[in-house]
Backbone as CSV, one residue per row, in Angstrom:
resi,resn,N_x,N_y,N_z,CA_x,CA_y,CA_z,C_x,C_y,C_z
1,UNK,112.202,97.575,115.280,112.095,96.876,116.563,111.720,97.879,117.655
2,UNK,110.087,97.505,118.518,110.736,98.261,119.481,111.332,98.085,120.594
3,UNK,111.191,99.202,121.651,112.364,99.612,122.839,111.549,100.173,123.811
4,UNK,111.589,100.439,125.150,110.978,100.107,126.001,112.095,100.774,126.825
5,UNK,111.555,101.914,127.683,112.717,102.814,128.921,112.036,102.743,130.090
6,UNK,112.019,101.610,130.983,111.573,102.142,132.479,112.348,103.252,133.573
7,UNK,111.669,104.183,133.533,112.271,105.008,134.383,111.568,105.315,135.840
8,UNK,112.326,104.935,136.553,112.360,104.795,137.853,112.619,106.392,138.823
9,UNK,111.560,106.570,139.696,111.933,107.801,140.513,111.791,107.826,142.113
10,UNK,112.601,108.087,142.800,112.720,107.768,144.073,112.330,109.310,144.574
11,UNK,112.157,109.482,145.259,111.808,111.288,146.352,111.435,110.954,147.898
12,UNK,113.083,111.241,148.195,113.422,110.793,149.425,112.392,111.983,150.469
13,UNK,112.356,111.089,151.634,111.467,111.620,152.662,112.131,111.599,153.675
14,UNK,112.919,112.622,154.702,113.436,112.800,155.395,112.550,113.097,156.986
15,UNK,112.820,112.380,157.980,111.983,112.571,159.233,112.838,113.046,160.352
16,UNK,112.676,113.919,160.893,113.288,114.446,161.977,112.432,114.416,163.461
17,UNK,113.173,114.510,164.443,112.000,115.406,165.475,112.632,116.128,166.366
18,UNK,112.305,117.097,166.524,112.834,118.083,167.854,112.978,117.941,169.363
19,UNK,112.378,116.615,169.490,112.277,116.137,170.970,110.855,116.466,171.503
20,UNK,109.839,116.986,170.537,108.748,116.873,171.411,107.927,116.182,170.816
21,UNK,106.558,116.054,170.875,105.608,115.266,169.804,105.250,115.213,168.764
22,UNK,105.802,116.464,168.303,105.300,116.626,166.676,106.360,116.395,165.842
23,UNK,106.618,115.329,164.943,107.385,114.517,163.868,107.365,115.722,162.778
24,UNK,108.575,115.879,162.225,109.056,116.811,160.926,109.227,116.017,159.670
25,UNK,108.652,116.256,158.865,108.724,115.876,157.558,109.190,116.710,156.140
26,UNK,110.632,116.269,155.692,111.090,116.518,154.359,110.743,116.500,153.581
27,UNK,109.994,116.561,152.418,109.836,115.674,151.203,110.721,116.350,149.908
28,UNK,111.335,115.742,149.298,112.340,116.262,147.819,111.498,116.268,147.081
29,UNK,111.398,117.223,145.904,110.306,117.384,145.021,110.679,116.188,143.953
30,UNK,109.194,115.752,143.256,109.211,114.863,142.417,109.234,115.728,140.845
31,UNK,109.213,114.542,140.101,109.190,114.813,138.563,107.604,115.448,138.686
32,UNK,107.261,116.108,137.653,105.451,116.466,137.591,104.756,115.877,136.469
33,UNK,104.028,115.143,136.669,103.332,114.040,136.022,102.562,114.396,135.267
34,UNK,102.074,113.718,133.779,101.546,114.373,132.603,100.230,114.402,133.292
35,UNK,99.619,113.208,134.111,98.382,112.870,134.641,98.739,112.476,136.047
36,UNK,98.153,113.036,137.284,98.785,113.120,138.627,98.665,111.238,139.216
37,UNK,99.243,111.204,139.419,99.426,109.836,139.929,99.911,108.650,139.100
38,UNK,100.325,108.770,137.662,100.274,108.300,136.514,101.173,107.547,135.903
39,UNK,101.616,106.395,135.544,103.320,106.444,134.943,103.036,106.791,133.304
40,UNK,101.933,107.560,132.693,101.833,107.809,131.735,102.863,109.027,131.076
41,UNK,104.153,108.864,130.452,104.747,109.916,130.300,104.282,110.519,128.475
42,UNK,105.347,112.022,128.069,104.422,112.373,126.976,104.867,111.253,125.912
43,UNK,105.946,110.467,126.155,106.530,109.739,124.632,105.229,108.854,124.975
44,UNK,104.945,108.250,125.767,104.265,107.196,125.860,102.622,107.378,125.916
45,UNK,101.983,108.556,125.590,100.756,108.989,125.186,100.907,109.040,123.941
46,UNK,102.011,110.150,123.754,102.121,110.089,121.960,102.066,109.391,121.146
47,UNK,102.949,107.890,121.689,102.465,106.992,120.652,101.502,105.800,120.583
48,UNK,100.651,105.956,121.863,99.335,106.043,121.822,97.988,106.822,120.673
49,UNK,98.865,107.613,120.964,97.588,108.490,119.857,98.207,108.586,119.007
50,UNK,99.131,108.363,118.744,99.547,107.847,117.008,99.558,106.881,116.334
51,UNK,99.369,105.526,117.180,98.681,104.381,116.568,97.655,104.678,116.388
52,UNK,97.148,105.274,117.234,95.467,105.225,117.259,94.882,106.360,115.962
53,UNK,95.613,107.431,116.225,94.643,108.293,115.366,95.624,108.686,114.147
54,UNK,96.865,108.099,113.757,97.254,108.222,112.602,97.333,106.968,111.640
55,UNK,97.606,105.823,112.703,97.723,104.582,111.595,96.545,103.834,112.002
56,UNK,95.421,104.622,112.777,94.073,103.596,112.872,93.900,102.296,113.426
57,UNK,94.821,102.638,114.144,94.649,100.922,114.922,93.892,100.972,116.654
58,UNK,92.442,100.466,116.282,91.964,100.187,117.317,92.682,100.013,118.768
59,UNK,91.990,100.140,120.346,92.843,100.118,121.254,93.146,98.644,121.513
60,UNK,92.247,97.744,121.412,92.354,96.686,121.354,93.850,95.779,120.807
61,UNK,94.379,96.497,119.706,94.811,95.936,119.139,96.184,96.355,119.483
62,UNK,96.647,97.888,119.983,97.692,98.377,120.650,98.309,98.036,121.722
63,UNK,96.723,97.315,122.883,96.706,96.919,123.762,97.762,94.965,123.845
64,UNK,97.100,94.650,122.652,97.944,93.301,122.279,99.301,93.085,121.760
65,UNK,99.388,94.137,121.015,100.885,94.601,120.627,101.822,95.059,121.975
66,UNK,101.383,95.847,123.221,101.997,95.968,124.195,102.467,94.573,124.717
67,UNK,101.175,93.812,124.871,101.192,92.456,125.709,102.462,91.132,124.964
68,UNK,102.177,91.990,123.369,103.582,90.485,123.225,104.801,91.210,123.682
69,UNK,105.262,92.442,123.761,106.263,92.956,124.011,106.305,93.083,125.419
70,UNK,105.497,92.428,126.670,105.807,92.083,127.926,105.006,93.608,128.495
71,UNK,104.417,94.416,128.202,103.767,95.400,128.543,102.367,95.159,128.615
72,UNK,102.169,95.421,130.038,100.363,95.232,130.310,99.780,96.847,130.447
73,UNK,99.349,97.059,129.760,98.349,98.755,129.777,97.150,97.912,128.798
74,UNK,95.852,97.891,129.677,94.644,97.599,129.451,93.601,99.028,128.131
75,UNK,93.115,98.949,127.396,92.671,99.191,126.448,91.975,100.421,127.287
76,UNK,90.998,99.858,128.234,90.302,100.906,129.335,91.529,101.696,129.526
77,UNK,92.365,101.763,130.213,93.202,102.632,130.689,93.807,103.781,129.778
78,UNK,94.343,103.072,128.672,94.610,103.825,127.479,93.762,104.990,126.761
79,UNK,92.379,104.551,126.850,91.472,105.134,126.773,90.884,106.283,127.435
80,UNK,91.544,106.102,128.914,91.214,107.116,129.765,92.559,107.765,129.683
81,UNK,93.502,107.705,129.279,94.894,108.620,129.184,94.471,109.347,128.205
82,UNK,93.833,109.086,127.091,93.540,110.099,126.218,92.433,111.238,125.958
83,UNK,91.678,110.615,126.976,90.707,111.347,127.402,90.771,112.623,127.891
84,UNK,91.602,112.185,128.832,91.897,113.385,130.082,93.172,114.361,129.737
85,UNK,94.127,113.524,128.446,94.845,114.712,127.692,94.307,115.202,126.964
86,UNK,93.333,114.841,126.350,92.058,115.563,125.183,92.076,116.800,125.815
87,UNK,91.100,116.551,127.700,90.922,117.672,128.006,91.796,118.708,128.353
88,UNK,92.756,118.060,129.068,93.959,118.389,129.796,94.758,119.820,128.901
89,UNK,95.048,118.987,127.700,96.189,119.558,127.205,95.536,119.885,125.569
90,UNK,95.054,118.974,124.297,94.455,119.319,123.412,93.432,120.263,123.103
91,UNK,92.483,120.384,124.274,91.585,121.459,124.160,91.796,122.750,124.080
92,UNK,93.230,123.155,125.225,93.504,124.467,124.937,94.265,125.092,123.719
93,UNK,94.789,123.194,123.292,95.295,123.954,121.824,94.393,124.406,120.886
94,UNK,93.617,123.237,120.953,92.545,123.204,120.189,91.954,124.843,119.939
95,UNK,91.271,125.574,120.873,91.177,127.028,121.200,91.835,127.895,120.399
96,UNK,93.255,127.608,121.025,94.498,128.874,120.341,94.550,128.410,119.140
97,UNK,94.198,127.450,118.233,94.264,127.449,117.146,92.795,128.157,116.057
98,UNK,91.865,127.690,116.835,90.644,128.380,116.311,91.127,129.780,116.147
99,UNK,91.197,130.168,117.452,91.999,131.768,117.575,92.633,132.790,116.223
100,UNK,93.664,131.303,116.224,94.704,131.783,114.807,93.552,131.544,113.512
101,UNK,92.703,130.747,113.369,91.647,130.293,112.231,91.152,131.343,111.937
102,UNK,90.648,131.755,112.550,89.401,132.934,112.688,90.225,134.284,112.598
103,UNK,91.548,134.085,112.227,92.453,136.032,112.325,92.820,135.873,110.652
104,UNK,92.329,134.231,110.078,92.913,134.249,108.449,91.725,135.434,107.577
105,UNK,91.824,135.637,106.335,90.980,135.947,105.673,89.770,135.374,105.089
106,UNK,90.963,133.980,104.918,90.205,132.762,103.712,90.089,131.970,104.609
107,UNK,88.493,131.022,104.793,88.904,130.054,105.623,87.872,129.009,104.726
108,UNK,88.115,127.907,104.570,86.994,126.622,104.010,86.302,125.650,105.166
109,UNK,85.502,125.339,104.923,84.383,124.420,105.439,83.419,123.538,105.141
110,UNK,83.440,122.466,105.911,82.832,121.084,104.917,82.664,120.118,106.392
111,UNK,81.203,118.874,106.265,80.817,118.520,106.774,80.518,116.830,106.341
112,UNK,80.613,116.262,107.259,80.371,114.608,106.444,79.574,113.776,107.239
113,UNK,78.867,112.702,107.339,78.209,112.268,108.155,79.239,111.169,108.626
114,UNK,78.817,110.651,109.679,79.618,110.097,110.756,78.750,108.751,111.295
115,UNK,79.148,107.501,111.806,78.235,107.010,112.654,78.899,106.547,114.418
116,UNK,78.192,106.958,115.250,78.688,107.213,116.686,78.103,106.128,117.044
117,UNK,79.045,105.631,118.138,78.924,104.311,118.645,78.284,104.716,119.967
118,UNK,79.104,105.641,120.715,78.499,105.642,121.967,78.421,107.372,122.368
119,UNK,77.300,107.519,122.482,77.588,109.581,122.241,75.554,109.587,122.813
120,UNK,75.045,108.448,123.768,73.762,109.150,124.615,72.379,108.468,123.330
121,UNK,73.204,107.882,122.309,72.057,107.418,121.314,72.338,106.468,120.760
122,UNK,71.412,105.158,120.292,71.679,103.868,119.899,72.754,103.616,118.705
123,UNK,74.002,103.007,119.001,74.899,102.746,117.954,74.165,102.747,116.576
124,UNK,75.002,103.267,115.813,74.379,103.534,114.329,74.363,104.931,113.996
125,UNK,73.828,105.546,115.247,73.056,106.619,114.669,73.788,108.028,114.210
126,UNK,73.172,108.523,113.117,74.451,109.355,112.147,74.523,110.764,112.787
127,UNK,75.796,111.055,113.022,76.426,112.383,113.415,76.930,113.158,111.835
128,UNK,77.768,114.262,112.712,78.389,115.312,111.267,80.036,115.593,112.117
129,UNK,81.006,115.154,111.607,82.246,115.467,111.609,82.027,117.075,110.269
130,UNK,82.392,118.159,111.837,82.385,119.528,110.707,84.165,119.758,110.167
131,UNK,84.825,119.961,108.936,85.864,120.509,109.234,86.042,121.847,108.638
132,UNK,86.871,122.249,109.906,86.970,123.941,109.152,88.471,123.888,108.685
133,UNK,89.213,124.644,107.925,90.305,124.812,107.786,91.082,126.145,106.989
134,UNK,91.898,126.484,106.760,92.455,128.065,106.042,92.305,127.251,105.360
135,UNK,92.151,128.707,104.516,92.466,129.035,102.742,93.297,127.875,101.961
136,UNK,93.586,127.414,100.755,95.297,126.783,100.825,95.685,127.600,100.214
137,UNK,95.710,128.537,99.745,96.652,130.092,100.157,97.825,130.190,101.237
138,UNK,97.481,129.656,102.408,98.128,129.617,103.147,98.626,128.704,103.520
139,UNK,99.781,128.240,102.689,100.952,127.664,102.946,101.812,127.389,104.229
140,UNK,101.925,128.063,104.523,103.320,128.337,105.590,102.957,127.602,106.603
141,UNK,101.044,128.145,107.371,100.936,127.625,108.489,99.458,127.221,108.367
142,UNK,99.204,126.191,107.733,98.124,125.512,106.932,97.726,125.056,108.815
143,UNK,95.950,125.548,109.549,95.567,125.071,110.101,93.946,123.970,109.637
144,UNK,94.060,122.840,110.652,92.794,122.044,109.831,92.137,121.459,111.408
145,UNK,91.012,122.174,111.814,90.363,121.670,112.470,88.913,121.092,112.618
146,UNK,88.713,119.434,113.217,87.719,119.027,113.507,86.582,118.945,114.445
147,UNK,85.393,119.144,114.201,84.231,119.347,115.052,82.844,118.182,115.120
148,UNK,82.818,117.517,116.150,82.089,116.552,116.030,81.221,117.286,116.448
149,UNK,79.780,116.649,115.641,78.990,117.520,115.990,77.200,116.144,116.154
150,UNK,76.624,116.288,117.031,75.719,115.301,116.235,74.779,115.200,115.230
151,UNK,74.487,117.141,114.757,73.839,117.227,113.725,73.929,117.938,112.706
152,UNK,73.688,118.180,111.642,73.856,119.067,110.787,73.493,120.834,110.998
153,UNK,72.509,120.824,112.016,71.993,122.138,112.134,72.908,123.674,112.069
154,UNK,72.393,124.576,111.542,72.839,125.681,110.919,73.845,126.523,112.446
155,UNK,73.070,125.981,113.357,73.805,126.927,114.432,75.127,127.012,115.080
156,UNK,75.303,125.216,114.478,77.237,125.147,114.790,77.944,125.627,113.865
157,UNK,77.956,125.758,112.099,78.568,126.845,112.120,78.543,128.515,112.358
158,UNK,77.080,128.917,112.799,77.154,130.270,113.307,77.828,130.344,114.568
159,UNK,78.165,129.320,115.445,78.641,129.396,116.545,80.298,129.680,116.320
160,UNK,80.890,128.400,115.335,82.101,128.633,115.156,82.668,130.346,114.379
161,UNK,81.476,130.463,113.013,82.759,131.423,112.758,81.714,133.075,113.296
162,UNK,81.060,133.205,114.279,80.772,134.051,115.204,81.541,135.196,115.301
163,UNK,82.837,134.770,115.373,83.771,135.801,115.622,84.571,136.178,114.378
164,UNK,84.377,135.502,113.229,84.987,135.763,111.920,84.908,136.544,111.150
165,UNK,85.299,137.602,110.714,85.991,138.438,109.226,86.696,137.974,108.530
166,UNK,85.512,137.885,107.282,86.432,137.085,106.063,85.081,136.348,105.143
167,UNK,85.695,135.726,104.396,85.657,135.117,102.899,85.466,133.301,103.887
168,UNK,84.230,132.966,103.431,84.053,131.183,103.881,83.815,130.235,102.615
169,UNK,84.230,129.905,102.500,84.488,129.193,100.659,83.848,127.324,101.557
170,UNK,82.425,127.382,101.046,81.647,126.321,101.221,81.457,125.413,99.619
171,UNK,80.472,124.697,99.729,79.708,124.266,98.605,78.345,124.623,99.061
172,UNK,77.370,124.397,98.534,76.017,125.071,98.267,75.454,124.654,99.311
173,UNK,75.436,124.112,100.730,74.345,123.571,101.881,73.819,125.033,102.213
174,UNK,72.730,125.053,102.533,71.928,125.765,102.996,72.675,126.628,104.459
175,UNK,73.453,125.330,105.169,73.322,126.281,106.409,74.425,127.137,106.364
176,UNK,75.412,126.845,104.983,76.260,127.634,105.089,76.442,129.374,104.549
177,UNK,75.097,129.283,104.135,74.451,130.291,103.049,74.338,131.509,104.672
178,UNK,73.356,130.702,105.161,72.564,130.903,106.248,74.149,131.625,107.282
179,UNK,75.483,131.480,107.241,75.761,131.579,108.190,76.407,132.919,107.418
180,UNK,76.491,133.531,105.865,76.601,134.192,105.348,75.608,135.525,105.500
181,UNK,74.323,135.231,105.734,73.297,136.131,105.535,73.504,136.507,107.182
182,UNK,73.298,136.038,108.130,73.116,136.333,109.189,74.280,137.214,110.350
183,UNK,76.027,136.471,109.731,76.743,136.651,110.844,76.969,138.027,109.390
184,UNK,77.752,138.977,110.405,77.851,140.269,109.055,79.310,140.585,108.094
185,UNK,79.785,140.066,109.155,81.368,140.244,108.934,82.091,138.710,107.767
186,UNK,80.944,137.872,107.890,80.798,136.881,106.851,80.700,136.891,105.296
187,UNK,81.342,136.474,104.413,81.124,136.420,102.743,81.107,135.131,102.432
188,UNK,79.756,134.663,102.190,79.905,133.143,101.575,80.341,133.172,100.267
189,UNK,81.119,131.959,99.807,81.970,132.324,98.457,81.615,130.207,97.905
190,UNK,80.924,130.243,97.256,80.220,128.868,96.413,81.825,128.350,96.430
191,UNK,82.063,126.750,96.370,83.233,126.120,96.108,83.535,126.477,94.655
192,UNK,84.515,126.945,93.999,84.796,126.798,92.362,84.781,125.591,91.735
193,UNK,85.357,124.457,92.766,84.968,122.701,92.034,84.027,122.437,92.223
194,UNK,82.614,122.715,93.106,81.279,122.515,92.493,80.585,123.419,91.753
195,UNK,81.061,124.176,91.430,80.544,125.465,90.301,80.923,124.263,89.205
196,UNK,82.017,123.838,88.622,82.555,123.470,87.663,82.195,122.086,87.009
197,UNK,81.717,121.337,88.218,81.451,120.467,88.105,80.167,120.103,86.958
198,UNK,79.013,121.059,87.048,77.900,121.084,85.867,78.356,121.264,84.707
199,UNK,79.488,122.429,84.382,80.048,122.103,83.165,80.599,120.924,82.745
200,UNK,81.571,120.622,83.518,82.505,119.478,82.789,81.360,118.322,83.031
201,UNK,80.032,118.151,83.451,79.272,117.338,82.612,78.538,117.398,81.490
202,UNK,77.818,118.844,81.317,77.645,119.085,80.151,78.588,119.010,78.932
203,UNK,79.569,119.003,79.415,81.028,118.790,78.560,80.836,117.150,77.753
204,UNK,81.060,116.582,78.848,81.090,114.878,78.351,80.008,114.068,78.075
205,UNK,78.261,115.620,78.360,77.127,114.752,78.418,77.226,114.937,76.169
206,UNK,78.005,116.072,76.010,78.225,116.188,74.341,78.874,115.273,73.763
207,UNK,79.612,114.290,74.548,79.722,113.542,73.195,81.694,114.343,72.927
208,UNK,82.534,112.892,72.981,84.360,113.526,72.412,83.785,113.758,70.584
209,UNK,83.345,112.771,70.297,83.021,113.277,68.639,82.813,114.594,68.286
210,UNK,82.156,115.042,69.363,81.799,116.520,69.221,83.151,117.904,69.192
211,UNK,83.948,118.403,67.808,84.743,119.388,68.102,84.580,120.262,68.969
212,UNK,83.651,121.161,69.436,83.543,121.781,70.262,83.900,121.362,71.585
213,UNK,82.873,120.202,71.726,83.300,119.905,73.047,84.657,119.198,73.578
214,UNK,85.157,118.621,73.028,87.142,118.344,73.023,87.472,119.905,73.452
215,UNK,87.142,121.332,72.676,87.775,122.092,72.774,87.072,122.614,74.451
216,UNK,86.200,122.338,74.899,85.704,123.107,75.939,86.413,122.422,76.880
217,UNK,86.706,120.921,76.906,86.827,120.102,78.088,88.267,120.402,78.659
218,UNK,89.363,120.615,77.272,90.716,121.147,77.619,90.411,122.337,78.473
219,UNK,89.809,123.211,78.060,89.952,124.727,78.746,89.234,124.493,80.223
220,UNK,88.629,123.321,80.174,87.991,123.077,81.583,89.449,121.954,82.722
């Protein structure tokens, strides 16, 4: 079930005057607002962007779920709360985490096509969600970050790992080759599950009848 906390803040304003024309003004300091003027607090962004970007539910539809529970926050509005914490507050994490990305040894990278609704070009048209992420070596403090990008071209990842020393464990695209040959401090390293992948078809293109190949497919 949910629950719902209106919290209310008063910041009294005190007026004085000294007896001549110019009026004195108090003001008690207020709470400091996630977004200046805002009743947007952080519980109530958060689970904004956790309908939204963990259980996928359109704003539309968050927006209606507020409304049976007696809460009016318009879809637009919502939309612009997340916006402006994107910039506000996510971006600089966003940063300090690259930061920490780029100090690993091992880092992986992979790209998918996308279709953008509204991004300066007619709905449909296909973008590249890049993601970079550590090693999984690294356990402890596993980072995974996303990069919208609108095209495939070779220069966003020379841009990202620019500043990188280390080992980039791709699959075979060209531009990732490309970001091997060029940046210096770079080692492109082929994925091992698409290395493997030609075998274990040559594996099953033999035939289970085949003893050998039973014995290759285990060791694969």
């Amino acid at each position: 079930m949910d629950s719902w906390t209106v919290e209310n803040h008063k910041v009294h304003v005190y007026v004085g005057t000294d007896g001549g024309h110019q009026d004195e003004f108090l003001r008690g300091d207020r709470p400091k607002d996630l977004l200046r003027n805002s009743i947007l607090t952080p519980s109530l962004g958060a689970a904004i962007m956790n309908a939204k970007y963990v259980n996928s539910l359109p704003l539309y539809r968050i927006e209606q779920e507020f409304q049976r529970n007696g809460v009016n926050i318009s879809r637009q509005t919502m939309a612009n709360w997340v916006i402006r914490c994107s910039e506000r507050y996510l971006s600089p994490l966003y940063d300090y985490l690259r930061t920490k990305l780029l100090e690993y040894h091992v880092n992986q990278a992979d790209e998918t096509p996308v279709e953008a609704i509204h991004d300066g070009r007619s709905a449909g048209s296909k973008s590249y969600m890049w993601v970079h992420r550590s090693g999984e070596m690294y356990t402890d403090r596993p980072i995974v970050l996303y990069e919208y990008q609108k095209t495939r071209n070779s220069g966003h990842p020379l841009e990202f790992y620019k500043d990188f020393q280390g080992i980039l464990v791709t699959d075979g695209l060209e531009q990732y080759h490309k970001v091997g040959r060029e940046l210096a401090g770079v080692i492109n390293a082929n994925c091992w599950v698409h290395a493997r992948r030609d075998y274990a078809d040559a594996v099953k293109a033999m035939g289970k009848s085949n003893p050998e190949a039973v014995k290759q497919s285990t060791a694969y």
